[in-house]
One Martini backbone bead per residue (centre of mass of N, CA, C, O) as a GRO file, in nm:
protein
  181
    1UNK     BB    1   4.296  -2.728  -2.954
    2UNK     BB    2   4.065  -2.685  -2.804
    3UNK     BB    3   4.112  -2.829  -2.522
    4UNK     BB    4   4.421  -2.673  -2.484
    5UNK     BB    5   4.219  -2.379  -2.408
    6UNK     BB    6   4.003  -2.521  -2.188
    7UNK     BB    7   4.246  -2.565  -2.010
    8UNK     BB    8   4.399  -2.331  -1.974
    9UNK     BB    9   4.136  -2.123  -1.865
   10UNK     BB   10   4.109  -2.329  -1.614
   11UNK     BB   11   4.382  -2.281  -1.477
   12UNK     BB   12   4.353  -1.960  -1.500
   13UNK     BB   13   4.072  -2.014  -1.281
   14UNK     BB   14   4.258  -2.141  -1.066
   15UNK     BB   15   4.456  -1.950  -1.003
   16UNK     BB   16   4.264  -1.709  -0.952
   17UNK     BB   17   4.093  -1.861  -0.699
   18UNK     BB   18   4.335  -1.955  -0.505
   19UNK     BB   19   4.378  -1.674  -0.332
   20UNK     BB   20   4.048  -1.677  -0.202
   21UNK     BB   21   4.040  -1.873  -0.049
   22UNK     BB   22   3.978  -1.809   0.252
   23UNK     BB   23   3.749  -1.546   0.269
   24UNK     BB   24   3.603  -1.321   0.442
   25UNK     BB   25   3.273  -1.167   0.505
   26UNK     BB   26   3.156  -0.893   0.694
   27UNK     BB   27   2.830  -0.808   0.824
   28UNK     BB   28   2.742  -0.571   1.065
   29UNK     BB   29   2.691  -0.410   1.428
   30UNK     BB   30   2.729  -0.145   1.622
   31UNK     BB   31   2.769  -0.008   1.991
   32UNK     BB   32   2.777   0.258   2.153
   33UNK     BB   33   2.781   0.325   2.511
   34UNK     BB   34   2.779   0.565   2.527
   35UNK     BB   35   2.622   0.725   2.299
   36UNK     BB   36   2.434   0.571   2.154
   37UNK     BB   37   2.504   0.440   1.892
   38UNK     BB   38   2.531   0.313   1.542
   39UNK     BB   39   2.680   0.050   1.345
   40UNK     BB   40   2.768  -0.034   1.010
   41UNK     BB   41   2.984  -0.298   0.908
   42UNK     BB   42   3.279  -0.408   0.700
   43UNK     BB   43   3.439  -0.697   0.600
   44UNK     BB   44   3.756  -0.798   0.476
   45UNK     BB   45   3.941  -1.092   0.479
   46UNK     BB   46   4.218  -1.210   0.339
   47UNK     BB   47   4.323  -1.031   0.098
   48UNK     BB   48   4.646  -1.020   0.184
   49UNK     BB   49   4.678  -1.258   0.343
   50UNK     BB   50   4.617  -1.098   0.683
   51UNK     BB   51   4.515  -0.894   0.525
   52UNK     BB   52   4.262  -0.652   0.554
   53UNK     BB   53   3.942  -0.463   0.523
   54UNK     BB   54   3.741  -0.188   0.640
   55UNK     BB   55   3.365  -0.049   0.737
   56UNK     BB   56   3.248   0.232   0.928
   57UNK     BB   57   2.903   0.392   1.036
   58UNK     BB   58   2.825   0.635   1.249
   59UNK     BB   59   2.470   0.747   1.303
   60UNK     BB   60   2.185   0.610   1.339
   61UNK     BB   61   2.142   0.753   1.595
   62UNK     BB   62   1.966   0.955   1.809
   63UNK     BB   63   1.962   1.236   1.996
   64UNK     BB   64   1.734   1.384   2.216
   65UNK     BB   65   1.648   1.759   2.376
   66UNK     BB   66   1.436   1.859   2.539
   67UNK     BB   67   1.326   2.222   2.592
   68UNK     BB   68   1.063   2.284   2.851
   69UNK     BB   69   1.133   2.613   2.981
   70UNK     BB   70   1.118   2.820   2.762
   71UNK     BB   71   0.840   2.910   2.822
   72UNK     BB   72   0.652   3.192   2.805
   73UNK     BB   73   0.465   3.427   2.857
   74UNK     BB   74   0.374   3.560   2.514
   75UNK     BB   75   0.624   3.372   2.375
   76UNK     BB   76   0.704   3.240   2.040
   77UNK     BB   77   0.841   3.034   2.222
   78UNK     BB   78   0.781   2.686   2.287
   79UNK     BB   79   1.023   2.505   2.176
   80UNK     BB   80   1.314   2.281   2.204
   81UNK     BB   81   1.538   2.098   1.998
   82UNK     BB   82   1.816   1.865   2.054
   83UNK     BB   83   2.043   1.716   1.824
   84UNK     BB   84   2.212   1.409   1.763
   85UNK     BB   85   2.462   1.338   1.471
   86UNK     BB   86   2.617   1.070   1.369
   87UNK     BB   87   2.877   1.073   1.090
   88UNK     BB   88   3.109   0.850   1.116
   89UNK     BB   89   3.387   0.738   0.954
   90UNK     BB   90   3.540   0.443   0.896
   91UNK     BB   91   3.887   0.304   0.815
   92UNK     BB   92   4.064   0.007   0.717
   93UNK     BB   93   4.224  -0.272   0.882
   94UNK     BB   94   4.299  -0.597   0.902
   95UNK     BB   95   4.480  -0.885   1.131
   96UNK     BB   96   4.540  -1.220   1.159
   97UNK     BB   97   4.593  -1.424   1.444
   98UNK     BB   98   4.422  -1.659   1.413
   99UNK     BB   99   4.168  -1.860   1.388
  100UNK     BB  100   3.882  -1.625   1.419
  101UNK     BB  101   4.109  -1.364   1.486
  102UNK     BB  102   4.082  -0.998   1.451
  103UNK     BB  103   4.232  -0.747   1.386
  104UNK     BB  104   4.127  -0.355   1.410
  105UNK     BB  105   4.253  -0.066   1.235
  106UNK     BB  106   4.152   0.311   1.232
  107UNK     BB  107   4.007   0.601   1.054
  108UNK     BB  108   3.820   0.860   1.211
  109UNK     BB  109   3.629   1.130   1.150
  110UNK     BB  110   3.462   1.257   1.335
  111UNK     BB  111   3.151   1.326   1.270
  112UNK     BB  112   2.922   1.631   1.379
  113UNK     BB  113   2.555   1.687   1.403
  114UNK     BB  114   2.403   1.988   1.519
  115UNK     BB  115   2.029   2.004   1.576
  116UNK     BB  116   1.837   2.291   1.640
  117UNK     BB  117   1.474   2.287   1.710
  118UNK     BB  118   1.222   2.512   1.665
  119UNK     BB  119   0.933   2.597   1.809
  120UNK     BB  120   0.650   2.835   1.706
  121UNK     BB  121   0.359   3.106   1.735
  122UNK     BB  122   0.162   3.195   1.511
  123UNK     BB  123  -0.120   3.389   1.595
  124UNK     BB  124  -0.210   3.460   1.272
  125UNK     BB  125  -0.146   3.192   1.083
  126UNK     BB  126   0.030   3.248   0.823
  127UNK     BB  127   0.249   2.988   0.822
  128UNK     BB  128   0.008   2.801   0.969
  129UNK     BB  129  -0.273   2.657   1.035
  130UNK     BB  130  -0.187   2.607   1.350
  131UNK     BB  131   0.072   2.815   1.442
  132UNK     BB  132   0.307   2.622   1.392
  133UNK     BB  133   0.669   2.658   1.371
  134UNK     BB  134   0.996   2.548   1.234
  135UNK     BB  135   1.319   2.591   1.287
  136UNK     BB  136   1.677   2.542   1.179
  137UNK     BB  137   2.035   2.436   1.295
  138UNK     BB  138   2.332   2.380   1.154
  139UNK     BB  139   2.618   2.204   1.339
  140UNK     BB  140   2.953   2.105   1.224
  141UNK     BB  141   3.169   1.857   1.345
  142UNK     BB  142   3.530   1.755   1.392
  143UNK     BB  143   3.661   1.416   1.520
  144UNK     BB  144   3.900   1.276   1.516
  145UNK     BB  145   4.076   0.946   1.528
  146UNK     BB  146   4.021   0.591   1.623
  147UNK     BB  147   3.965   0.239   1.542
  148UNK     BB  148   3.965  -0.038   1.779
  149UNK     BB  149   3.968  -0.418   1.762
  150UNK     BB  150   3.792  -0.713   1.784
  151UNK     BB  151   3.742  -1.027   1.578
  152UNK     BB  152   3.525  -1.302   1.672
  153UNK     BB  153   3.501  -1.639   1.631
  154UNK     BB  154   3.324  -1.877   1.749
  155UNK     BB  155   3.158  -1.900   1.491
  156UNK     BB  156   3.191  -1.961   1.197
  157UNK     BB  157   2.867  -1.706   1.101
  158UNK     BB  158   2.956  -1.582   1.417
  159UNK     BB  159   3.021  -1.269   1.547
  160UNK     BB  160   3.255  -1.041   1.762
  161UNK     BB  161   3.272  -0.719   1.898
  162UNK     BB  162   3.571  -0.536   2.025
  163UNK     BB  163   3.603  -0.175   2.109
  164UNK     BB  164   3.778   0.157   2.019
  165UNK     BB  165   3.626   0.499   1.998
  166UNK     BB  166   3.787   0.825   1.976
  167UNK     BB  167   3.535   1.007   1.827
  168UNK     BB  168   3.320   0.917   2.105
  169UNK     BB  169   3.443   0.770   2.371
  170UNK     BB  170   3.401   0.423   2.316
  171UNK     BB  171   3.247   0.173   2.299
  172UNK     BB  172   3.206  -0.143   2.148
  173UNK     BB  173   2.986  -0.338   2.014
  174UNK     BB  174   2.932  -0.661   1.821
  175UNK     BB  175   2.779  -0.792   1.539
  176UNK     BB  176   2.812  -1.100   1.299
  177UNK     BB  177   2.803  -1.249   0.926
  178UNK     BB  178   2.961  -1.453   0.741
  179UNK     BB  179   3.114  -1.513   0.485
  180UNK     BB  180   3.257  -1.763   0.240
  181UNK     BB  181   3.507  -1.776  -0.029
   0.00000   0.00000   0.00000
C-alpha cells in the first residue's frame, strides 16, 4: 500500500510539472531612445499554451533641466533645476509566434513626475548654515498609453527587445537573460 501511495503522488507530481516544461522567465531592461530612460522588465512565456504575461517599469532615467539664468543681482533665487521622472507601469500579454520569436502587448499607465527644485539664499542664514536651501514642487501627470513589441532569442538564454510606447513616444531597445524551467 505504501508503494501504491508513492506511484500516486509521484504520477500527480509528474502530471503537475508536465505542463510547465518549455516556459521561459525572461528579465532585462529597456532603453527609451527619445526619452532617454530605463526600464526593467520580466517576462512569463508559455504560461497557457502560447499566451504568456509580462511587467514592466520606467522611471529609472532622471533627467534634469538646470535654469541658471534666473538669478538677479540683489535677488534670494539662485538658481531652479528641474527634474523630469517616469514612473510608468506596463502589464500585459506575450504571445509565442515562433520558437524563439515572442511578440508582446500591453497597457501603460503613462505615470509622469516634474519636479522642480528652487535653490534660495537667505542673508540671515537662519534656515542652513551655509545661507543656501532648496523648496521643491511636484506634479504628476497622467499619459495612459500602450507598449508593443517583439522579444527575439537569437541566443537560447539572451534575448533582445524593440517595440514601441506610446505613453513616452519612443522606441525602445533592450536586453534580457532568460530562465528556462
Amino acid at each position: 500500500m505504501k508503494t501504491r501511495l508513492k506511484a500516486w503522488i509521484l504520477c500527480l507530481s509528474v502530471l503537475a510539472v508536465a505542463p510547465m516544461q518549455g516556459q521561459a522567465l525572461a528579465i532585462g531592461y529597456q532603453y527609451a531612445l527619445v526619452e532617454e530612460y530605463i526600464s526593467g522588465y520580466v517576462m512569463l512565456f508559455d504560461v497557457l499554451g502560447p499566451v504568456g504575461v509580462y511587467s514592466n517599469f520606467y522611471g529609472i532615467g532622471v533627467t534634469d533641466y538646470p535654469d541658471y539664468e534666473s538669478p538677479w543681482p540683489g535677488d534670494e533665487l539662485m538658481f531652479t533645476i528641474d527634474k523630469q521622472y517616469w514612473a510608468a507601469q506596463s502589464v500585459g500579454a506575450t504571445l509565442s509566434l515562433f520558437p524563439g520569436v515572442y511578440l508582446y502587448a500591453g497597457y501603460c499607465n503613462g505615470y509622469h513626475i516634474n519636479v522642480q527644485e528652487n535653490t534660495w539664499f537667505d542673508e540671515t542664514y537662519i534656515l542652513s548654515w551655509d545661507g543656501f536651501y532648496t523648496t521643491q514642487e511636484q506634479i504628476s501627470h497622467v499619459k495612459p498609453g500602450f507598449d508593443v513589441g517583439v522579444n527575439i532569442f537569437p541566443i537560447t538564454y539572451m534575448g533582445m527587445v524593440i517595440g514601441y510606447n506610446s505613453s513616452l513616444n519612443s522606441l525602445v531597445l533592450g536586453l534580457n537573460t532568460t530562465i528556462y524551467f
